[in-house]
C-alpha positions as CSV (number, residue, x, y, z in Angstrom):
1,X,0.0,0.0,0.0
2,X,1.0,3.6,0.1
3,X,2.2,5.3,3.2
4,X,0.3,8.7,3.6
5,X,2.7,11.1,5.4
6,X,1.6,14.8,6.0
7,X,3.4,18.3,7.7
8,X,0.8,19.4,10.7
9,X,-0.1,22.3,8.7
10,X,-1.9,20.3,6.4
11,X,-6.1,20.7,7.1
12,X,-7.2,19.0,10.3
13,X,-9.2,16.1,8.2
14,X,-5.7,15.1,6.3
15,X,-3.9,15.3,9.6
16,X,-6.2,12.9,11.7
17,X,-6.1,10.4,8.4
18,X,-2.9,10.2,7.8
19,X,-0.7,7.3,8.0
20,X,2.3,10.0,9.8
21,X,2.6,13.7,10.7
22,X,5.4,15.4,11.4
23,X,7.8,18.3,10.7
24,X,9.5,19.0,7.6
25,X,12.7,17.6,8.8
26,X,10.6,14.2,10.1
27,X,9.1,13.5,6.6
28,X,12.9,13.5,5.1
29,X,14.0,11.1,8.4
30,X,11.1,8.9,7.6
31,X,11.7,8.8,3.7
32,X,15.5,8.2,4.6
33,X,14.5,5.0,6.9
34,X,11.7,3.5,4.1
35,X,12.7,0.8,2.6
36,X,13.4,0.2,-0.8
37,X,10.1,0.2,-3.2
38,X,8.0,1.6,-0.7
39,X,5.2,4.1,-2.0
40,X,4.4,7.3,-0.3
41,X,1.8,10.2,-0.8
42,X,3.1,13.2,0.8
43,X,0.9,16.2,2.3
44,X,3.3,19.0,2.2
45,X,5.3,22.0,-0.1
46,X,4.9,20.3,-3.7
47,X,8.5,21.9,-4.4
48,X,9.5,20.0,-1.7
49,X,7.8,16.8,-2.3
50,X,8.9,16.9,-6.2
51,X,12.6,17.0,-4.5
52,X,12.6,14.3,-2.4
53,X,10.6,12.4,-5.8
54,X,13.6,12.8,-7.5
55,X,16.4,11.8,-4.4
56,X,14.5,9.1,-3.5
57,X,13.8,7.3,-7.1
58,X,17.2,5.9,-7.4
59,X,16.5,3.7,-4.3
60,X,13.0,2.6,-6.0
61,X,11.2,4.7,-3.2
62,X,7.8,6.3,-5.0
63,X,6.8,9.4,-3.6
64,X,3.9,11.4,-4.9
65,X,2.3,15.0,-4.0
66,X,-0.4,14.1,-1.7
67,X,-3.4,16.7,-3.2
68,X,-4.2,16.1,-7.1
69,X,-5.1,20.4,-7.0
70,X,-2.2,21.6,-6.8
71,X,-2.3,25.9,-5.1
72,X,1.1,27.2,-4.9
73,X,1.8,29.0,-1.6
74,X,2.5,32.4,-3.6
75,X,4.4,33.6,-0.1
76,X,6.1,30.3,0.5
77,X,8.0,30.8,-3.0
78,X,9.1,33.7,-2.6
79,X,11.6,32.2,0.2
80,X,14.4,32.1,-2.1
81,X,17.7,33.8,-2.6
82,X,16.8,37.0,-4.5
83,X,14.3,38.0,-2.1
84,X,16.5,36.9,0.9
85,X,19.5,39.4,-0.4
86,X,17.2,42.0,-1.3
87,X,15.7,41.7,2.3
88,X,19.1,41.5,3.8
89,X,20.0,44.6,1.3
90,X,16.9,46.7,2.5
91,X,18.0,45.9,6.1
92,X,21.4,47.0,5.7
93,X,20.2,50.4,4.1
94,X,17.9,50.8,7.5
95,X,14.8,50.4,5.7
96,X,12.5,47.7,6.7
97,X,10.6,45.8,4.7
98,X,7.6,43.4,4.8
99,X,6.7,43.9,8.3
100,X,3.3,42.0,10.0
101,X,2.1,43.7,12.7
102,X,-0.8,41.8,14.8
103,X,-2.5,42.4,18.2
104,X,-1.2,41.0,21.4
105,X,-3.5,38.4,21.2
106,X,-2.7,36.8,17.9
107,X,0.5,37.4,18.5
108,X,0.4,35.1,21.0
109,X,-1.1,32.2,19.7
110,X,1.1,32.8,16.8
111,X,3.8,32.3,18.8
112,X,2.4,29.1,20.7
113,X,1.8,27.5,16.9
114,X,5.3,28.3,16.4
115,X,6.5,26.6,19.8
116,X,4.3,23.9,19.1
117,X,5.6,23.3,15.1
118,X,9.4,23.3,16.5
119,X,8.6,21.0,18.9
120,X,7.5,18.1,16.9
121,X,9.6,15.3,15.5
């Protein structure tokens, strides 16, 4: 069968029927450990999930992007080196750039999310 392995930010319904959850760094430990020829369906960054495809086919592992609709995370891609430096640049210059502000409150269950993210596996 296929192992269905998802990050925790996936929706609460793929979470709970998911064969595994964990963090990014857990879904590369547990696709490092599977054995040879075993299938996977993974919930997470397709980027991500299209790299590991590709390290992972030499050892006959088959891992596939969990959600046949694909939606880019349009933020998540712009983590990349251009827009790191030209952060970096802006910073440097003493102007900053893409700031979120949020009330106390969010701001502390944002935090908590965070905590509880880092935390996992």
């Amino acid at each position: 069968g296929v192992n269905v392995l998802v990050h925790p930010e996936c929706k609460h319904e793929v979470v709970a029927a998911a064969d595994q959850v964990g963090s990014t760094e857990y879904i590369i430990k547990a696709l490092e450990a599977a054995p040879a020829g075993s299938k996977w369906a993974i919930g997470t960054e397709l980027n991500l999930v299209r790299r590991l495809a590709e390290r992972f086919a030499p050892e006959g592992k088959e891992i596939v992007f969990l959600d046949k609709t694909v939606c880019f995370c349009s933020t998540m891609n712009r983590i990349d080196l251009p827009h790191l430096v030209w952060t970096l640049e802006s910073l440097a210059e003493g102007r900053l750039v893409n700031r979120i502000e949020v009330d106390r409150e969010t701001e502390r269950f944002a935090k908590l999310a965070l905590e509880r993210m880092l935390a996992l596996p």
